[in-house]
C-alpha positions in Angstrom: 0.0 0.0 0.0 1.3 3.4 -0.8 2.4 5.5 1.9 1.3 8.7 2.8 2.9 11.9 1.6 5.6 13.6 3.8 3.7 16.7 3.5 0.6 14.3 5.0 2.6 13.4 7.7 3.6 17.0 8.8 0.1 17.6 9.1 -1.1 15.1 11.1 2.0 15.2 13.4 0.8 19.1 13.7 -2.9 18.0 14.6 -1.6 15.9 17.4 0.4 18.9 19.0 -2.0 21.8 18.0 -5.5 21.5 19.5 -8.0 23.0 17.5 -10.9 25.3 19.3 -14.6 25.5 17.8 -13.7 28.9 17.1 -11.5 28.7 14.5 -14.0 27.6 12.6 -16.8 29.5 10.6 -19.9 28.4 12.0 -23.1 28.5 8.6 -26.2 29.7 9.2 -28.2 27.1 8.7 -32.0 27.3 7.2 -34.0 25.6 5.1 -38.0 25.2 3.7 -41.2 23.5 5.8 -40.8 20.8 3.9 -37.9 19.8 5.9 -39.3 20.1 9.0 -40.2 16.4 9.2 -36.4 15.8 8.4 -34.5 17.6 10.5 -36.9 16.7 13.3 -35.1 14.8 17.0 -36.2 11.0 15.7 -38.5 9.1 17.8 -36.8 6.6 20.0 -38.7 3.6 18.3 -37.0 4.4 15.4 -33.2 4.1 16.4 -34.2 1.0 18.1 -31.5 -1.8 18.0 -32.7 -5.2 16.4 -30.6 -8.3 17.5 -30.9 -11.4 16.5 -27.9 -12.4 18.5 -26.0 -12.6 22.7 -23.9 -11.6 24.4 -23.8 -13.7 27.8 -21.4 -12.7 30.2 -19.9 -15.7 31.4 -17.4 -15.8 35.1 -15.7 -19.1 35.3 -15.0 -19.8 39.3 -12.1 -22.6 40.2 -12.6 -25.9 41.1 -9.8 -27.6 42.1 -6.7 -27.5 39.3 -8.9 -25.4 37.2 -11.6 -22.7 36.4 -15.0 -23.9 35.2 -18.7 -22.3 33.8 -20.9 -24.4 32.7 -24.0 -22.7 30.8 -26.6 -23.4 28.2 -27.0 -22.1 24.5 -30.7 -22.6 23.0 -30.8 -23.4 19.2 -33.4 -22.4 17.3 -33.2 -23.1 13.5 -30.4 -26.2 13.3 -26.8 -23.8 13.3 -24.8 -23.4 17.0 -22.2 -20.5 16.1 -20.9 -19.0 18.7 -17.6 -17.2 19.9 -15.2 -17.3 23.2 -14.4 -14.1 24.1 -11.6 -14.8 26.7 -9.1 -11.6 26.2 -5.5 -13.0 27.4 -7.0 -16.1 29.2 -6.6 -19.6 27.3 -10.2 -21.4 27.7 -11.3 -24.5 25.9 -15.0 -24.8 25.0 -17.0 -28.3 24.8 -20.4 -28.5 23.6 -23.3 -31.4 24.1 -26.7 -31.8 22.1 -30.0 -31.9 24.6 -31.0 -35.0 25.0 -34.1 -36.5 23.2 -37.2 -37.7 25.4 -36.2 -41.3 26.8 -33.1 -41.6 25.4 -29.7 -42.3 27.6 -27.4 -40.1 28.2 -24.6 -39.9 25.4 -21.0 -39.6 26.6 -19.4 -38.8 23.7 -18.9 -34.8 23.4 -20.3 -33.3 20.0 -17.3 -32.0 17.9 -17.1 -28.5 17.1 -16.1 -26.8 14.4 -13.2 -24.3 15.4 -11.7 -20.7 14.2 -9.4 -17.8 15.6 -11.2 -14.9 14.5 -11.3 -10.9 15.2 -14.6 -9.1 16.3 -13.8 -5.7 14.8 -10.9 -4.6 13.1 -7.1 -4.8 13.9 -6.9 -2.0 15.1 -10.8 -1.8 17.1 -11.0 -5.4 18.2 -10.3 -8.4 20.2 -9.9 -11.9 19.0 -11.7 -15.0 20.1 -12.4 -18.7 19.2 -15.6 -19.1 16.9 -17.3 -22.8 17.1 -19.7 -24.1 15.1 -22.2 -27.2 14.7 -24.2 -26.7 11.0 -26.4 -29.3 12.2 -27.5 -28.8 15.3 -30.5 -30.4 17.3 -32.7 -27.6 18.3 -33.1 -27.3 22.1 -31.3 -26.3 24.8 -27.5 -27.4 24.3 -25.0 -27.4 26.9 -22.1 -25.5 27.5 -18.8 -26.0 29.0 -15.9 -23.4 29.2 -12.2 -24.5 31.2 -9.4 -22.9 31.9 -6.1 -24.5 33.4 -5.7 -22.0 35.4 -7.8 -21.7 39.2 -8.1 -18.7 39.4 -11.3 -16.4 38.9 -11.7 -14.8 35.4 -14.5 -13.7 32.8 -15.3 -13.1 29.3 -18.2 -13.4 27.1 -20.0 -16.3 24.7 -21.4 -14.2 21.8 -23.9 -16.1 19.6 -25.8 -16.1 17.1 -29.8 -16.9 17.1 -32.3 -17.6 13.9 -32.6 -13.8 12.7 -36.7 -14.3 11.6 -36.8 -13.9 15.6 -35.2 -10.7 16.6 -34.9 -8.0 20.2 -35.7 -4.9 19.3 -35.0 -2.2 22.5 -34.8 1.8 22.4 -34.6 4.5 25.1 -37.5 6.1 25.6 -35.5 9.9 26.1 -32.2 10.7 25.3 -32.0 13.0 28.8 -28.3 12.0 29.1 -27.1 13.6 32.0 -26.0 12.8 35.7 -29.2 12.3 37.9 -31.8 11.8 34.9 -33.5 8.2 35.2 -33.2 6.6 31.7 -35.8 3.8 30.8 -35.4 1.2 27.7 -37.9 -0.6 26.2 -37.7 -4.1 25.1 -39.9 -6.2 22.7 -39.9 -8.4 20.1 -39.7 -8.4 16.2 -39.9 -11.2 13.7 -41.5 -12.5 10.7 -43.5 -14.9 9.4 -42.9 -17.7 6.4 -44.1 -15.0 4.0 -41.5 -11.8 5.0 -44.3 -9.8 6.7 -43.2 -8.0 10.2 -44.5 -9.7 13.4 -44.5 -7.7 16.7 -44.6 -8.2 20.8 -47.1 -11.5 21.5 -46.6 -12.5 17.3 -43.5 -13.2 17.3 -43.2 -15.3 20.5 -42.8 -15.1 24.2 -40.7 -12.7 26.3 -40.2 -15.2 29.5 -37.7 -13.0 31.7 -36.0 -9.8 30.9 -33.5 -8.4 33.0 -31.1 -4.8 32.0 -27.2 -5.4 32.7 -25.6 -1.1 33.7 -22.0 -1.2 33.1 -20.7 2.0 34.7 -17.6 4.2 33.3 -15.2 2.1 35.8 -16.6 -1.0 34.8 -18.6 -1.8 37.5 -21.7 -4.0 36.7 -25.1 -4.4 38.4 -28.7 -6.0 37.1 -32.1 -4.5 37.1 -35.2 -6.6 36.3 -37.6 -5.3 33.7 -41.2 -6.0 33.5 -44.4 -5.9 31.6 -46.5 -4.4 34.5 -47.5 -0.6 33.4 -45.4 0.8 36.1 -41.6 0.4 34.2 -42.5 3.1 31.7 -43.2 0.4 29.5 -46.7 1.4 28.2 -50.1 -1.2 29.1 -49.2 -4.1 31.1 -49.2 -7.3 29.4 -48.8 -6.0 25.9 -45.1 -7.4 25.3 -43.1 -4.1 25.8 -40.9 -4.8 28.7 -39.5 -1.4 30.6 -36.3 -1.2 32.7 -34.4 2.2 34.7 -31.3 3.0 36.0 -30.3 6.4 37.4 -26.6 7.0 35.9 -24.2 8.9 38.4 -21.8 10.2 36.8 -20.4 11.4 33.5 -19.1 9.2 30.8 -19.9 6.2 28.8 -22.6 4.0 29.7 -23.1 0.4 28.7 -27.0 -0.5 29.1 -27.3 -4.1 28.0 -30.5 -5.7 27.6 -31.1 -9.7 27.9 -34.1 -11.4 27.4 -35.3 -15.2 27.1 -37.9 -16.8 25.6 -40.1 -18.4 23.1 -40.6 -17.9 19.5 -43.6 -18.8 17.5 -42.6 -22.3 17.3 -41.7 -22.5 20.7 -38.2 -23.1 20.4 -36.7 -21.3 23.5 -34.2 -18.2 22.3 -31.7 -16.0 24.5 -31.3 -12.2 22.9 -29.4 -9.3 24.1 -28.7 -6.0 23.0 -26.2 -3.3 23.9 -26.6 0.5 24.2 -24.0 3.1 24.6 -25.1 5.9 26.4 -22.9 8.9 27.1 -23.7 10.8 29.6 -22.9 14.4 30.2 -22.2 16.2 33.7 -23.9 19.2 32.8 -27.1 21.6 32.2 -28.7 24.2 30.4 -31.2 26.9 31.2 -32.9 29.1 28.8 -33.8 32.4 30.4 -37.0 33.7 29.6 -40.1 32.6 28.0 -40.1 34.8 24.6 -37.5 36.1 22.5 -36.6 39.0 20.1 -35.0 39.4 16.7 -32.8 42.3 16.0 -31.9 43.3 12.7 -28.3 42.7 10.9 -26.0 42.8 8.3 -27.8 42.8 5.0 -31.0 40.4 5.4 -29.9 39.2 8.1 -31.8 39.1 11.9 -30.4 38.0 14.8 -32.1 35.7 17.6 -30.5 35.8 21.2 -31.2 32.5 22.7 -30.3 33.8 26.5 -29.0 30.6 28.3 -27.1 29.7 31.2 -25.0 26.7 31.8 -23.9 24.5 34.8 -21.1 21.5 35.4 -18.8 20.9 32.3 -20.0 22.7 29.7 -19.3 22.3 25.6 -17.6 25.3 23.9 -20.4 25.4 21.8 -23.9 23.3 20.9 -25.9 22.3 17.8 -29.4 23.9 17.5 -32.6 23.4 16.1 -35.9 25.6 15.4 -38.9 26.5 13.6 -39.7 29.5 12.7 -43.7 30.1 12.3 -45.8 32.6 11.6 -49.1 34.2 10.6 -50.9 34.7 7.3 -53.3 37.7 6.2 -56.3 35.2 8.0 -54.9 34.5 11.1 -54.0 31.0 10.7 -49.9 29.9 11.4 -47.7 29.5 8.6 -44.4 27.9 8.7 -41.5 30.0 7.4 -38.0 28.1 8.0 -36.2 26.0 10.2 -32.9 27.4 11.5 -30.1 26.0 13.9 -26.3 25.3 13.2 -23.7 24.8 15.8 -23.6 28.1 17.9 -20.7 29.4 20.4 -22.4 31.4 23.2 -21.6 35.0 23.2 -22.0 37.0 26.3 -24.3 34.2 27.4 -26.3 34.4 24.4 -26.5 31.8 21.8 -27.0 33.2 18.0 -29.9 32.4 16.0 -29.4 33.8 12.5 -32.5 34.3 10.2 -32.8 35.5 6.3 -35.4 37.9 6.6 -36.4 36.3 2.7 -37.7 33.5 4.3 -40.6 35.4 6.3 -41.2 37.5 2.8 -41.4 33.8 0.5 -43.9 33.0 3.2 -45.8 36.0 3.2 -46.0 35.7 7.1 -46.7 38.4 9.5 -46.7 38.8 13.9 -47.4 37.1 15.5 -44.0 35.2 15.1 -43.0 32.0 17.2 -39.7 29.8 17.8 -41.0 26.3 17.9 -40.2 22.8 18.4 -36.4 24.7 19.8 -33.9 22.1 21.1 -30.1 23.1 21.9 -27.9 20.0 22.1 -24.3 19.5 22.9 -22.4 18.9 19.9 -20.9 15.3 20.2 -23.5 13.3 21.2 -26.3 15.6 20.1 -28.2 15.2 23.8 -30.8 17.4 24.5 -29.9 19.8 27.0 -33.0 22.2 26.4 -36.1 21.8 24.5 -39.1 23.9 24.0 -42.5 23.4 22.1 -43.3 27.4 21.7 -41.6 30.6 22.4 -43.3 34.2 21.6 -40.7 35.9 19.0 -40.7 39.6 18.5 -39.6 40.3 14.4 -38.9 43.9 13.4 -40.7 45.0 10.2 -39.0 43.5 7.0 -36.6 45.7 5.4 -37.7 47.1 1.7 -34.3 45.5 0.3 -35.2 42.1 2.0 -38.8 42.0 0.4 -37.1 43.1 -3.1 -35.3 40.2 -3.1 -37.2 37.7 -1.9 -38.9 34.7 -4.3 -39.7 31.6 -4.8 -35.8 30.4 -5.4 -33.6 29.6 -2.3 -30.3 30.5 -2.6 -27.0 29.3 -0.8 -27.2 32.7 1.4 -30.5 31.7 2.3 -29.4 28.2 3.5 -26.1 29.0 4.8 -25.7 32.4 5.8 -23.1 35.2 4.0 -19.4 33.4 2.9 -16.9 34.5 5.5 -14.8 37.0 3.0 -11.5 35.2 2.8 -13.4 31.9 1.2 -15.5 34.1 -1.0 -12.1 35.8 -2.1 -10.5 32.6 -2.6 -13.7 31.4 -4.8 -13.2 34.8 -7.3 -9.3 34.1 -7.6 -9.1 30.5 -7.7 -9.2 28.7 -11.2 -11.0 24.8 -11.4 -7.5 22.3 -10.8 -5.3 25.2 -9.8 -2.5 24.3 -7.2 -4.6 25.8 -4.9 -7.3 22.8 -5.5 -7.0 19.1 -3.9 -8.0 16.1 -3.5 -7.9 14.9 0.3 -8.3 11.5 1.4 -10.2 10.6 4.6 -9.7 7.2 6.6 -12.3 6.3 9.5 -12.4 5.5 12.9 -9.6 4.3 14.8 -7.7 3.8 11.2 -4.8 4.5 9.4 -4.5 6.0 6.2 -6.1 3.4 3.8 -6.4 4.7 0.0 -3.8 4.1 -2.5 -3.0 7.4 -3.2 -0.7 6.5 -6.2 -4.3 5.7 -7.9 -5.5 9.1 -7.5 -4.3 13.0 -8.8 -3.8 16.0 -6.9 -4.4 14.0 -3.9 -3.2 14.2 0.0 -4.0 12.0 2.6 -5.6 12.9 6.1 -4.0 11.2 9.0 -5.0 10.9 12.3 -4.1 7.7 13.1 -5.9 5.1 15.8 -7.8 8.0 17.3 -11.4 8.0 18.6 -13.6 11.5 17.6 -16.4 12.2 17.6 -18.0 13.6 13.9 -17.5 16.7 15.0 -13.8 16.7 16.6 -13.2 14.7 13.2 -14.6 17.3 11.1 -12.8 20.0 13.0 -9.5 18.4 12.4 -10.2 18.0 8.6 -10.7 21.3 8.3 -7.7 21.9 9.9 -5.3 19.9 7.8 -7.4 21.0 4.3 -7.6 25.0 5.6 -3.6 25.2 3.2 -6.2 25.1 -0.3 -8.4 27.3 -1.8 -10.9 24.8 -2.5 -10.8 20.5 -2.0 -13.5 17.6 -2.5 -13.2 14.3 -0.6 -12.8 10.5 -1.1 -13.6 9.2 2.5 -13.6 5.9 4.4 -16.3 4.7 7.5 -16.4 7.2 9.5 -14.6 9.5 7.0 -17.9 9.6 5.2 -19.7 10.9 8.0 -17.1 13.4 9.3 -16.8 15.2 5.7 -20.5 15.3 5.2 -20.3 17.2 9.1 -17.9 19.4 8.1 -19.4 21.0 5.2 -23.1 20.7 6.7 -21.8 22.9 9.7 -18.6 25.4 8.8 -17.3 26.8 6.2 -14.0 25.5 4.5 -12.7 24.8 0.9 -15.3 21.8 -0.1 -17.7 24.8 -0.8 -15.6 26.4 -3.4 -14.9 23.1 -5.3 -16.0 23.0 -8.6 -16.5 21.2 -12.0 -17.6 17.7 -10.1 -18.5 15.6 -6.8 -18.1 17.2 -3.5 -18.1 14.2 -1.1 -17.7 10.5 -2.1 -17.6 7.7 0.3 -17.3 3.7 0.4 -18.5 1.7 3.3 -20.1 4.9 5.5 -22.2 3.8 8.7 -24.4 6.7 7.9 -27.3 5.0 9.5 -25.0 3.1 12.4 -23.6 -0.5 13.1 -24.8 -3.1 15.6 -21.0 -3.8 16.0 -20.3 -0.6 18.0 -22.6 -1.3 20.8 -21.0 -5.2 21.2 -17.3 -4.0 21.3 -18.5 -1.2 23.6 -19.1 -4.1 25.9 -16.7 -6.4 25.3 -14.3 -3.2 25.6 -15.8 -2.3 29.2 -13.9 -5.7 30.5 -11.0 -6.3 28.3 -10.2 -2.9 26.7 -11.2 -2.7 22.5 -8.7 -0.5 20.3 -9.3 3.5 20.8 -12.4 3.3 23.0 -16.6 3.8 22.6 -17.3 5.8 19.7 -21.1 6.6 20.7 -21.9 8.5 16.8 -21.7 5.2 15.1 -24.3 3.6 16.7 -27.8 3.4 15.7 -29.1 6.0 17.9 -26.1 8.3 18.1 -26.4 7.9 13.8 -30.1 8.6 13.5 -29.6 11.9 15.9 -26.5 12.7 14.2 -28.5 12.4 10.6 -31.7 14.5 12.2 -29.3 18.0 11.8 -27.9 17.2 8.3 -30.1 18.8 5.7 -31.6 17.7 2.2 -28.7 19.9 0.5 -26.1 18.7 2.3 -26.7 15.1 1.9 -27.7 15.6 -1.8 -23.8 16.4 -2.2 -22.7 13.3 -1.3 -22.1 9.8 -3.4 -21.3 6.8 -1.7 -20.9 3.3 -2.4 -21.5 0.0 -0.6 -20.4 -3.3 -0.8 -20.3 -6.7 0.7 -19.0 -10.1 0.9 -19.1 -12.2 -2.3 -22.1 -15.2 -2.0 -20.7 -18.7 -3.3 -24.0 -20.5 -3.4 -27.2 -21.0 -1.3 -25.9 -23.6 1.3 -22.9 -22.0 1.8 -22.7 -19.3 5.4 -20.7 -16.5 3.6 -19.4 -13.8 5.4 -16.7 -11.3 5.3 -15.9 -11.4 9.3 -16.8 -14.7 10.9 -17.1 -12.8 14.1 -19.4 -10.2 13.3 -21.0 -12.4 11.0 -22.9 -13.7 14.6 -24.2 -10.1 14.8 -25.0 -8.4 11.5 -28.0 -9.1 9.4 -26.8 -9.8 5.6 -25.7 -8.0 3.3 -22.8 -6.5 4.7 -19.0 -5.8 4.6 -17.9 -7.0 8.0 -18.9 -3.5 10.0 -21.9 -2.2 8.7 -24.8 -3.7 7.0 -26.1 -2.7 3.4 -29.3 -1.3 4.7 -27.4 0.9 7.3 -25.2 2.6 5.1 -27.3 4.1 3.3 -27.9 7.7 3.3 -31.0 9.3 2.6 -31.3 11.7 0.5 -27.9 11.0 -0.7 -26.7 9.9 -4.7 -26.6 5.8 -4.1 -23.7 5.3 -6.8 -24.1 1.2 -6.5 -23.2 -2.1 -4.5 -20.5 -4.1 -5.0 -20.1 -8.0 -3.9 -16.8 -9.5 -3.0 -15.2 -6.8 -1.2 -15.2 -6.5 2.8 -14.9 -2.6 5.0 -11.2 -3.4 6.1 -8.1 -5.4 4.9 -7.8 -8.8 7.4 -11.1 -9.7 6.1 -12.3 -12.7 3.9 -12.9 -10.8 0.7 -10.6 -7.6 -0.6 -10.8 -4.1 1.3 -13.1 -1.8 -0.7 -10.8 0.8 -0.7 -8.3 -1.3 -2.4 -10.4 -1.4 -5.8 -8.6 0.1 -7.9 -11.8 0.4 -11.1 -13.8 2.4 -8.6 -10.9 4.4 -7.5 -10.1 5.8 -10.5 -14.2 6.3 -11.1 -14.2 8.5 -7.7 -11.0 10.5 -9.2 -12.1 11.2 -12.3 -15.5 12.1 -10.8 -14.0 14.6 -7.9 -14.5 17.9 -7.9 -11.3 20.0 -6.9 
């Protein structure tokens, strides 16, 4: 693999010793149309539920005599027992035996298992384990035994896989993420039927028990039941939604693990778990006052002061979120814009910024109101205030404003005015100058990854191994890409979602590149991965790579994508791919570990369905390639046919 330029080097050298502040960066303006509101909406909690059709058991094995010992059972459901040893350093050997039929004797001879050293994650996010497998299996309950040589105490994990028509899907109920707040999850079921159609709570089988395992930021476990009893904020009793709390108590990253057993609609008894990270923030917000007045600025501009006051540790700055309504010649509301961005507080304000063309396209008048307001903190996009309806005071339109306005929305309108020195850069700079590049992005915890012999005017970004959040991330591309005039992006995983960040909330050279595609992308969780929630546990007991990464899970995802706009996401094409299917028999895979967890397709990380981006340009799906090198099938950033496709299609 090529290595990264020296000059590419330099730069990420200088990223580790420079921190970068929020305010080096030129906050946009963000607005757009009604028709967005349902968009850019905070997404229901139902709909970033996770759905597993797999478990993780924590297993402890306690010594007996010469040795350590746990002895557990593994319920098959559909004729396959796969399942993997997550030991860490510890050397365990696993033995399996089938359940015994009605009236026959006891068999004493152990039921051989296939066996594979395998990674769950990548080299560099991961931890290695023993996979085991029976492809034809007895369904029932089997039984389990794990060993170690060594008696002495120790623990690990068994994750396995179940029959994916029968699936646990769990939510939180709020995303009030902060020390003190009681947090509830909900659990039910999910499966279909012999036709495809969905099957919900009672349908698709039996919740027996259900219990909620809270892993604390020191690693400290307890268990909580959950019920189906009205009172756990889990909705009627008896209707198959199970409800579970836990009070968190201090800041940092929670594990909130779900188990459940059962009985599917056949009756074959099932164990299901599912894992939620939940960062929690030490701190609060206050907005002072109940209404709120714009003042009038630069060219069509009006201001809103959001008067707030924080407590505890607070972010430099916060994403935020409104809707602007107001009133037609008859009385009756009319919508007029949603606006937001991420905002720095200034003298304990927070600065709303409004195109006055947006009240004159709606021909709205006062009574004006800020509704549906939430201010988050910019990582993890909690809610640290939120309020339905605010009374907002507008000063008459100015006669240049209603000159101007009509029915075409222009970038000013959307983004706010250019800072000057981009604006300046745009009149000067020529389409493929030397002031115009192509950068490549890696993802998460990664090293640089394209060949950047197969592509022109190209510089890698690298910031190796390291754990950011989209917005850290986005902050330090726009660092290293701040020495061009203008630049468009090829970008891996999380690269994907960090570019697409970057230009949705500052300003930097990707909006003065020209003459092609802004933002491409191969293998992008833009919708989450299953796989962050499972290492996140695994991680709490053994340690996993560069640590919880909470924007890559299916919640964290969904409220990530509920601030990026239609014309943001319209700029970017991505591509997907996944392992290459031999024949109908065969179990393909690209990762035999995450294999247990992922539904099919997908490329070892994320699954088809989950990296797609709405409202982005799908560019297709390709078999036979896997997310990272160290996988069955090539890395998809190694094709070279779609490399040169993404060069020749870059803007610069």
């Amino acid at each position: 693999m090529p290595k990264p330029s020296l000059l590419s080097l330099l730069c990420s050298l200088s990223l580790l010793s420079a921190p970068l502040a929020a305010a080096e960066l030129q906050p946009k303006q963000l607005a757009g149309p009604p028709e967005e509101f349902a968009q850019m909406r905070a997404p229901d909690p139902a709909e970033s539920a996770i759905l597993s059709k797999s478990a993780l058991l924590p297993v402890e094995l306690a010594p007996t005599g010469q040795s350590a010992r746990w002895q557990g059972s593994l319920p098959v459901e559909n004729g396959h027992l796969r399942f993997m040893v997550l030991s860490g350093d510890q050397a365990w050997d696993a033995a399996v035996a089938a359940p015994q039929l009605a009236g026959a004797r006891a068999a004493a001879v152990a039921t051989p298992l296939h066996a594979q050293r395998t990674l769950l994650g990548t080299a560099e996010h991961g931890t290695s384990g023993m996979r085991y497998a029976v492809e034809s299996a007895r369904n029932g309950a089997w039984s389990l035994t794990l060993q170690s040589s060594s008696p002495v105490a120790q623990r690990g994990y068994v994750l396995m896989e179940g029959d994916a028509r029968t699936q646990l899907a769990s939510y939180l109920r709020t995303r009030q993420q902060q020390v003190g707040q009681s947090l509830t999850l909900n659990a039910l079921l999910s499966g279909n039927d012999a036709r495809g159609a969905t099957l919900l709570t009672a349908q698709a089988g039996t919740i027996d028990q259900a219990s909620l395992r809270v892993i604390d930021p020191q690693g400290g476990v307890r268990s909580l039941p959950m019920a189906d009893d009205g009172k756990h904020g889990d909705g009627a009793a008896g209707d198959g939604v199970y409800g579970g709390t836990f009070q968190p108590t201090s800041e940092g990253t929670w594990i909130a693990q779900v188990i459940v057993h059962g009985h599917d609609q056949a009756g074959q008894p099932f164990v299901r778990t599912s894992e939620h990270v939940v960062p929690v923030l030490d701190t609060s917000l206050r907005l002072l006052g109940n209404a709120l007045g714009a003042r009038a600025a630069e060219g069509t501009r009006l201001t809103i002061a959001l008067p707030v006051a924080a407590r505890g540790n607070a972010p430099s700055h916060y994403r935020v979120f409104g809707q602007v309504w107001g009133t037609d010649a008859k009385g009756k509301d009319v919508p007029v814009a949603w606006i937001g961005g991420m905002l720095t507080p200034q003298q304990g304000q927070l600065p709303l910024s409004l195109d006055e063309r947006w009240i004159a396209r709606a021909v709205a008048r006062a009574p004006f109101t800020l509704r549906s307001l939430r201010i988050e903190d910019p990582d993890h996009y909690i809610p640290l205030v939120q309020a339905g309806a605010l009374p907002l005071q507008v000063p008459a339109l100015r006669r240049a404003s209603v000159a101007r306005a009509s029915t075409a929305i222009d970038e000013s309108m959307r983004m706010g005015p250019r800072p000057t020195a981009l604006a300046s850069a745009m009149a000067t700079a020529q389409p493929q100058a030397a002031g115009s590049q192509l950068v490549l992005v890696h993802g998460y915890c990664s090293n640089g990854v394209w060949p950047q012999a197969q592509f022109t005017n190209a510089s890698t970004f690298l910031d190796a191994k390291q754990n950011r959040s989209n917005d850290q991330f986005a902050q330090r591309l726009a660092q290293f890409a701040s020495q061009w005039s203008s630049f468009s992006t090829v970008a891996h995983s999380q690269g994907g979602m960090a570019t697409l960040h970057l230009y949705t909330y500052y300003w930097s050279g990707l909006d003065n590149a020209t003459g092609g595609q802004v933002m491409q992308s191969v293998g992008t969780p833009y919708q989450g991965t299953n796989l962050s929630g499972v290492l996140a546990a695994v991680g709490s007991w053994f340690g996993v790579g560069c640590g919880t990464n909470s924007d890559m899970t299916y919640d964290g995802a969904k409220a990530w994508l509920a601030g990026i706009p239609a014309d943001a996401r319209a700029k970017v094409n991505y591509y997907t791919t996944s392992f290459a299917k031999t024949n109908w028999y065969t179990n393909d895979y690209c990762n035999a570990a995450s294999d247990l967890v992922l539904n099919d397709p997908e490329d070892g990380t994320v699954e088809q369905v989950n990296a797609q981006l709405p409202g982005g340009v799908n560019r297709g799906h390709t078999t036979g390639q896997c997310h990272t090198t160290g996988m069955r099938d090539p890395a998809q950033y190694l094709d070279a046919n779609r490399n040169a496709v993404m060069n020749a299609n870059a803007a610069r």
